[in-house]
Every structure is written in C-alpha cells, then in structure tokens.
N, C-alpha and C positions, 0 to 999 in steps of 0.2 A: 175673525182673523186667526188664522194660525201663525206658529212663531217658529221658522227655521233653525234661527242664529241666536243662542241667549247664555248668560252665566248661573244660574241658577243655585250650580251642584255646590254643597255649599265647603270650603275651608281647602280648595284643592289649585285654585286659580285668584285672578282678583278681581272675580266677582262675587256671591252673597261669602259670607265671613261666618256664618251661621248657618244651622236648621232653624232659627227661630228668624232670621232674616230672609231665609227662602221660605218662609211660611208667608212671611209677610207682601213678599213680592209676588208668589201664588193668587194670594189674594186681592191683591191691587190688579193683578192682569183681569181674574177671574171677574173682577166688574166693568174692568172695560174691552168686556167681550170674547177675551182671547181662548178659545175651547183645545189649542190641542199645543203642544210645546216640545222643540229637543231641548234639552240640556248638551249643552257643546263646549266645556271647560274646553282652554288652551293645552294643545299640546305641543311647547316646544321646546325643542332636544337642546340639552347642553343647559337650560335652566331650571328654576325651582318648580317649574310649570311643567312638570312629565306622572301626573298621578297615571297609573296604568289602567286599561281596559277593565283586567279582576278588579281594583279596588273603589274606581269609580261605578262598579256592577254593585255591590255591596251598599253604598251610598246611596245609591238611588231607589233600591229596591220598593222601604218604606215609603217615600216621596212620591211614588206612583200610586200608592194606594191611598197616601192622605192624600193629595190631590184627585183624586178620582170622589172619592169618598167624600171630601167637604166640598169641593169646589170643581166638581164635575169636569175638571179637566185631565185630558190625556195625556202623560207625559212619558217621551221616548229618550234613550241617550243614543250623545253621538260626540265628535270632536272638532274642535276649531286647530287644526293641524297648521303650524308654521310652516311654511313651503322649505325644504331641504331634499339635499339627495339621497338622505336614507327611507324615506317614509314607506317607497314598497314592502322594505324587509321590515319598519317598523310595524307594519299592517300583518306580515304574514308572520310574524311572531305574535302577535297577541298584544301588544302592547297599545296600540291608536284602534280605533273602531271608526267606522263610516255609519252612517246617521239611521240608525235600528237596524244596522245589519246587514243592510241594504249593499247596493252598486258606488252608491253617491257617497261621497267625503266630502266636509266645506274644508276647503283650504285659504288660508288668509299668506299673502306676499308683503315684503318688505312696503314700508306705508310711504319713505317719503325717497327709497331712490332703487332702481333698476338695477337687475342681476338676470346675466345674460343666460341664464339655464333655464327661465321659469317653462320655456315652453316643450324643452326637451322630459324636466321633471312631469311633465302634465301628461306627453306622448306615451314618455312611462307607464304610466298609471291607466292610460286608455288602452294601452295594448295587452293591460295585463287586466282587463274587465271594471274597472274602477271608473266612474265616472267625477272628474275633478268640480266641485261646485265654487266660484270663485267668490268668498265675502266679499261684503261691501266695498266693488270696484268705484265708488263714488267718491274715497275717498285716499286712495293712491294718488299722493301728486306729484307726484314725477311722469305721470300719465295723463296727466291734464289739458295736455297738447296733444296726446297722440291716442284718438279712438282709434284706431286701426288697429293697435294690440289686441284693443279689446275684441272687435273683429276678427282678427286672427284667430285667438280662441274660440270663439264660440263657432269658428267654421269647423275648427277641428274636435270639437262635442263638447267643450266646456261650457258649464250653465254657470248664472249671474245669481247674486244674492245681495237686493239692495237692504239698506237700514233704513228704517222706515221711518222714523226721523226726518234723514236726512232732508228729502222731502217738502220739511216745513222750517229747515234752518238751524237745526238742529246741531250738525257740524261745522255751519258755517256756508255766508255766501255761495263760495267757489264748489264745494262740495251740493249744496242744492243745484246750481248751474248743472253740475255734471253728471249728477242724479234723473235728473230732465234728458238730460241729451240721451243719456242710455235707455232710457225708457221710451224714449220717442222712437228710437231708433230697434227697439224691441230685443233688446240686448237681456233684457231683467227677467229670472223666470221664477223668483222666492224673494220674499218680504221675511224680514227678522228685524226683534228690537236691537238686540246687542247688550240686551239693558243686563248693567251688573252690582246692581243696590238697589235698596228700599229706599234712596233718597232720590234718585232719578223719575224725572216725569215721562220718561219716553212710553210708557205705557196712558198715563193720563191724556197722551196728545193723539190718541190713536182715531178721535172720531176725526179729527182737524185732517188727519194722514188718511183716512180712509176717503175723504171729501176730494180733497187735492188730486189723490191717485186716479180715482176714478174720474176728473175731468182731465188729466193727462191720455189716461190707456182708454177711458171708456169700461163700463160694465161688465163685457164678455171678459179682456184681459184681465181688469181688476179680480174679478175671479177667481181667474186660473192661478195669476201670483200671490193672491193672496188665499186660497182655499185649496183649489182642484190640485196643483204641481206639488204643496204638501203632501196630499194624500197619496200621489203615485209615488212618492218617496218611499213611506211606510211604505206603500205594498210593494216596492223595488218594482215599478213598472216602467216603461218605458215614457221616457218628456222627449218631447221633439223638439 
C-alpha cells in the first residue's frame, strides 16, 4: 500500500512530536507493508498550523534518506491545506505545496458543518491547473445526507481520498456507512492512513483494510486506490 494522507513530518502540526516518533512510525508502517508515503502536515491559515513549504523542505530532507536507507521506503512531501479563499495566492507564493510538486493538492473542508464557497474555491484552483484532492470525504457530517456534493465534485475533476481505517470502524459507524457508499459508487481514487502517532494502530489494521477494500472494489480498483493513482501523483500524470 502506499500512503497518500499522513502526519509524519515531525514538531510542525499534531501529528509525530518528534524525529524519534516519526522514526518510530516509519518503522511500524514499514512492516505492515506500506512502501511509499507523503508527508502532508496541516496547513491552516490564521493558526499555529502554517509551517512553510522552505521550512518543512529542510525537515524532510534527512527523513527521506533514513527511510529509504533503513526501511526502504519512499518518502515525498506535500500538504493537508484547510479549504479557504486564500490558498491560490498561498500556493503561488511558496508558502503551501501540492503533493511532490505535482498538479494535485489534498485539501481537507470544514468536518462537521457547510460553507457555501467550497465549490467556487475548488473552480479556482482547477482553472488555475491545480487539481483539488478532497480528504477523507467519509467523514464530513454535515454531508451525510447529501452524496450529490460529493458528486458534484468529482464531475467538475475533483478526486477522493478515503482513510483507510474508516473502512473497518475506525471513525466510527456512520463514517464506515459512508466510506462504502463512496466507494461503491466509485467516488474514491487514493487510500491514506491519516495516521498522526506512534500510539495509533491504523497502520497495524492495514491487512484487515486491505481484505475489506478489496471485497468492496474488487482487485483491479483495489489497486489503482491503493498503488497505481499514487504513483500517477508522483509522476503528475494524468487520473481519470
């Protein structure tokens, strides 16, 4: 599995609090399977959550070559951007980064109630070559009644990013419910843990999540959301 959506980077968001806690959580992924990873710290504006593009480049640098080096894995950066109306100009100033560089941004929306821009901000951003990646829509509940948002989006090129978790109950009931329904409906096109400590098992539950998924989508999808649509990321290639 590769990992889209995760905390890794360490002392800049809230998730690892350490290099010695993102060592540890390296190494917990690296045994249950996970070979290629972004790091996607929170970026959002107006809180203690805005480390910049340069100084999370500087953080990471080492972390890519001790993960390659002990634990064979590949590790890219990128950001979990709070949906707002500045993020173009945050983008073309240098400050937010899209996920190695690439076309794709994840952006995460308000979790538990609706704001009437999201779809203009998202228009934004496609018309300016950015491709909007939407986190874990699974677990938006103020959307819980209404797939057709989600439909909405993805007509107008926005892709999906489920937590992989969710899946197995991870967030809870209502959010497995809705994690199904988008995946039936072929709404999902990237798998991420989210995972933000060495004290979480969303990494240890990944064989249970890899089981599940794949008698939902079947082998071909399970693939793609979880391997193939990663790797077009890195290479900024085109997901349909």
């Amino acid at each position: 599995m590769r990992d889209l959506h995760s905390h890794y980077l360490p002392a800049v968001d809230d998730g690892a609090k350490s290099i010695d806690v993102t060592k540890k959580m390296l190494k917990n992924a690296a045994l249950n399977g996970i070979t290629d990873i972004i790091f996607t710290p929170h970026y959002i504006l107006d809180s203690r959550f805005m480390s910049p593009k340069s100084a999370n480049e500087e953080i990471i640098e080492p972390i890519v070559r001790f993960a390659k080096e002990e634990y064979n894995i590949n590790v890219f950066l990128g950001n979990e951007v709070y949906c707002n109306t500045k993020i173009l100009n945050l983008y073309k100033n240098g400050e937010i980064t899209t996920l190695n560089g690439s076309r794709y941004m994840l952006i995460e929306i308000p979790m538990y109630s609706k704001i009437n821009n999201v779809k203009s901000i998202f228009f934004e951003l496609i018309s300016n070559g950015i491709t909007p990646i939407l986190a874990h829509p699974e677990r938006y509940t103020a959307y819980y009644n209404d797939i057709d948002f989600f439909l909405e989006l993805r007509n107008m090129g926005v892709l999906m990013q489920m937590n992989a978790s969710s899946i197995v109950g991870d967030y809870g009931r209502k959010a497995k419910k809705m994690v199904t329904k988008l995946l039936k409906a072929n709404l999902i096109s990237f798998v991420g843990t989210d995972i933000h400590s060495d004290h979480e098992e969303k990494n240890n539950l990944i064989p249970k999540i890899e089981k599940k998924l794949k008698k939902i989508v079947g082998e071909e999808k399970f693939i793609e959301i979880t391997i193939n649509n990663f790797a077009r990321v890195i290479r900024n290639e085109d997901i349909l």
